[in-house]
C-alpha positions as CSV (number, residue, x, y, z in Angstrom):
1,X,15.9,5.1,0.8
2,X,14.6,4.2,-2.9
3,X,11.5,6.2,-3.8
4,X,9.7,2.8,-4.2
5,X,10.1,2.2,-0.3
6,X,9.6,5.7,0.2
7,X,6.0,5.5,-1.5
8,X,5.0,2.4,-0.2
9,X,5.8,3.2,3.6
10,X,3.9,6.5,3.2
11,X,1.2,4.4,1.2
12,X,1.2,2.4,4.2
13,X,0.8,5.0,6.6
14,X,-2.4,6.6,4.9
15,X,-3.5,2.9,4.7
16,X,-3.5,2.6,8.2
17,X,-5.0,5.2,9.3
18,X,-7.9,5.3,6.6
19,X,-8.9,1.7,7.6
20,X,-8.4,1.9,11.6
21,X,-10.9,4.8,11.2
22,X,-13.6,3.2,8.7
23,X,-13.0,-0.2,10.9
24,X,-13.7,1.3,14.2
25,X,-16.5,3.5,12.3
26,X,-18.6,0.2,11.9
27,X,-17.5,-2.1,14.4
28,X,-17.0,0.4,17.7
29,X,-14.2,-1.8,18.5
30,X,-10.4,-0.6,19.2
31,X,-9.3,-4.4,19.2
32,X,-11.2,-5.1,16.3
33,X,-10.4,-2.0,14.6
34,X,-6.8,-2.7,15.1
35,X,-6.5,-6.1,13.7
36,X,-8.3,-4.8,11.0
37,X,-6.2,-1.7,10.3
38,X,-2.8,-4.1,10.5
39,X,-3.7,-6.7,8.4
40,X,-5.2,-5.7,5.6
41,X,-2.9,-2.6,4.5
42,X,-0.1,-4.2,5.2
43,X,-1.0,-7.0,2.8
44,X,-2.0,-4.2,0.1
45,X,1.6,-2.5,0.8
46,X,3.2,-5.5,-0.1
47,X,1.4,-5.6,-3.2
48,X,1.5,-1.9,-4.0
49,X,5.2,-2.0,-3.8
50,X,5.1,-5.4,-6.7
51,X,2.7,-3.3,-8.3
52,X,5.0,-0.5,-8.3
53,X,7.8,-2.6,-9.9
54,X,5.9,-4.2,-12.3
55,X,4.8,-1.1,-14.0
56,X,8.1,0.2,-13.7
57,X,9.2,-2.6,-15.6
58,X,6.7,-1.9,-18.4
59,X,7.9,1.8,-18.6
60,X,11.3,0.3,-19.3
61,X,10.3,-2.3,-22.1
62,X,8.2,0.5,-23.7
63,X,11.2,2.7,-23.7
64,X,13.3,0.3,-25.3
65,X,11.0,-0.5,-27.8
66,X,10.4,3.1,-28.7
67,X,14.0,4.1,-29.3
């Protein structure tokens, strides 16, 4: 699995938990909690892993305009 994935499904996990727990925190609600915790890191995974490749590509075009 590429180390991209890797760090993004892991990312995701964390992302879960963190906001089921802050979610059901303030709310008291498992359902609420829930839809909470599903949607929202799973949209910030998607754009942690196009995060991830952007700066990768800027690593690469600063490498080639270093050597």
């Amino acid at each position: 699995m590429p180390t991209d994935l890797t760090k993004t499904l892991t990312y995701l996990s964390l992302h879960l938990t963190i906001g089921f727990s802050v979610a059901y925190v303030m709310t008291g609600s498992v359902a609420l909690a829930g839809g909470i915790a599903i949607v929202e890191p799973c949209i910030n995974a998607v754009a942690f892993f196009f995060h991830e490749k952007a700066w990768k590509r800027v690593g690469a075009r600063r490498s080639l305009v270093a050597a």
